[in-house]
C-alpha positions in Angstrom: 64.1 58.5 52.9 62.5 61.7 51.2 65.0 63.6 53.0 68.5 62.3 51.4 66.5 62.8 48.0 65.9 66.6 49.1 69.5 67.3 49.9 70.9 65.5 46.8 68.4 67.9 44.8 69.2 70.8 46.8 73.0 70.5 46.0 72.7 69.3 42.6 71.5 72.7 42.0 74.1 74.6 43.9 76.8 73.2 41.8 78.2 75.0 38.5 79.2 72.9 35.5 79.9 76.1 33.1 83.5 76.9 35.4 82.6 80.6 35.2 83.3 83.1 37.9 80.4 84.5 39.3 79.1 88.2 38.2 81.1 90.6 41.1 78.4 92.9 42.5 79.3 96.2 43.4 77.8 95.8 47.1 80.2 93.4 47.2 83.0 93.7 49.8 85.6 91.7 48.0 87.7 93.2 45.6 87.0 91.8 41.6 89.7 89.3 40.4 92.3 91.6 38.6 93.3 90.2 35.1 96.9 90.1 34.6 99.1 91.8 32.1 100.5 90.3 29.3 103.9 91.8 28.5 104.4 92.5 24.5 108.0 91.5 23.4 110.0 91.7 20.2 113.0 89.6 18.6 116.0 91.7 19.9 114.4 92.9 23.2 116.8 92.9 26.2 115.1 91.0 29.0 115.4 89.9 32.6 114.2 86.5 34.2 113.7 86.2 37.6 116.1 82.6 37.1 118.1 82.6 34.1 119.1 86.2 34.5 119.7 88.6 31.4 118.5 87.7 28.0 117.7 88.9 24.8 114.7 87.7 23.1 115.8 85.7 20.0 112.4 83.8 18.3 108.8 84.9 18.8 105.8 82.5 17.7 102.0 82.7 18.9 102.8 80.4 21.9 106.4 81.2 23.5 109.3 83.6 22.9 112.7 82.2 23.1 115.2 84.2 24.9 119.1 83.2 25.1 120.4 84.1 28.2 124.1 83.3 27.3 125.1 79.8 28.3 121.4 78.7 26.5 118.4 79.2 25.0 115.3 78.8 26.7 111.6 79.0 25.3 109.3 80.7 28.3 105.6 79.9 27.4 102.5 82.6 27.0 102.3 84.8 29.1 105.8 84.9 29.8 106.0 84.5 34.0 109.2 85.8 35.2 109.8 87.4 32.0 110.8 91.3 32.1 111.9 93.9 29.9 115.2 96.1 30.8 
């Protein structure tokens, strides 16, 4: 019996509520995650989307930038995937 509470102790401490990433250690062999870029856009910008095709960029708000490509207006959400400029 003292052995199932060791291992239940043992791996309560080897899991991580906080949801961080560990710190990368420069010994490391891995390669540290890369954080993406964040294209900047303004009303009137000519864009491409890897779906809808060309656009141009019609509304801006803190959250999404809508773009009308034409046939219709779609809002692409923060950080704008698929989104390029021209």
């Amino acid at each position: 019996m003292p052995h199932k509470a060791v291992r239940r102790r043992i791996l309560g401490v080897m899991t991580s509520s906080s949801g961080r990433r560990p710190k990368h250690l420069p010994s490391s062999p891995f390669k540290p995650a890369v954080d993406p870029v964040v294209e900047v856009f303004e009303v009137g910008d000519r864009v491409t989307h890897d779906i809808y095709g060309l656009g141009q960029v019609t509304h801006l708000d803190s959250h999404a930038a809508t773009v009308d490509f034409g046939d219709k207006a779609v809002r692409i959400a923060h950080p704008y995937p698929k989104l390029h400029h021209l």
